[in-house]
N, C-alpha and C positions, 0 to 999 in steps of 0.2 A: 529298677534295681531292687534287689535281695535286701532280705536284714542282714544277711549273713555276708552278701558285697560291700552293705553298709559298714558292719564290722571290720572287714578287710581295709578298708576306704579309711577307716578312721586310726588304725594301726601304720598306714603308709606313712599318714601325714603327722603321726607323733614320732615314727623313726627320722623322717625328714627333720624334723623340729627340735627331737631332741629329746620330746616331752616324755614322760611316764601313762605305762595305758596298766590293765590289769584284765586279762581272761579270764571270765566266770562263766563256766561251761562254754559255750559257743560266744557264750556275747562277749560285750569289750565296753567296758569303760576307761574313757581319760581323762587325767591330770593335766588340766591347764590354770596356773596361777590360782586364785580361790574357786574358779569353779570345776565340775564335773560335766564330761561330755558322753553321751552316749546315743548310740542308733535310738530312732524310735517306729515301732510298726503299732498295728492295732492289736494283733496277734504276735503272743509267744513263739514264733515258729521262723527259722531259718530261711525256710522260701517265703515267708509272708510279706507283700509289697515295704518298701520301707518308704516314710511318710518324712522322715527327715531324721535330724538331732539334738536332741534335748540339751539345752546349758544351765544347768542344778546348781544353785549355793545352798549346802546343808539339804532341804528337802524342797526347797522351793526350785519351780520351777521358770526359770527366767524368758524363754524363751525356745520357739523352734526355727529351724535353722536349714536351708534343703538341704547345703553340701555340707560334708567335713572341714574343709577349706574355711570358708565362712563362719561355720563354729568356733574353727580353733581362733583365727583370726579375730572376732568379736568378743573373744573371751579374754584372749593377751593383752586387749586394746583397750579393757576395763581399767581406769584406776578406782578404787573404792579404802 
């Protein structure tokens, strides 16, 4: 999978859910409860392999995650 399929992938499952995402340039971050989801590759680059998705509070990074699914789910399932 693409960063750029990862993108797609993670737009699906916030229109399924409900949730708020936000397009900056090609990429995609999402709004789930306190944190922030987004693709992660090693490369800035649209075909570059994607490696998973990052779940962010503020700048920290909580965790990577393979699918979208799994992201968004782990993050909903947070109480803090």
């Amino acid at each position: 999978m693409t960063f750029l399929d990862g993108c797609h992938s993670l737009k699906l499952e916030c229109a399924l859910r409900n949730l708020g995402f936000v397009d900056i340039g090609w990429k995609c971050v999402a709004h789930a409860g306190l944190f922030f989801i987004e693709p992660y590759a090693i490369e800035e680059n649209p075909d570059a392999d994607l490696l998973g998705f990052n779940i962010k509070r503020s700048k920290n990074i909580i965790k990577l995650i393979p699918t979208a699914k799994r992201a968004l789910d782990f993050a909903l399932d947070q109480k803090l």
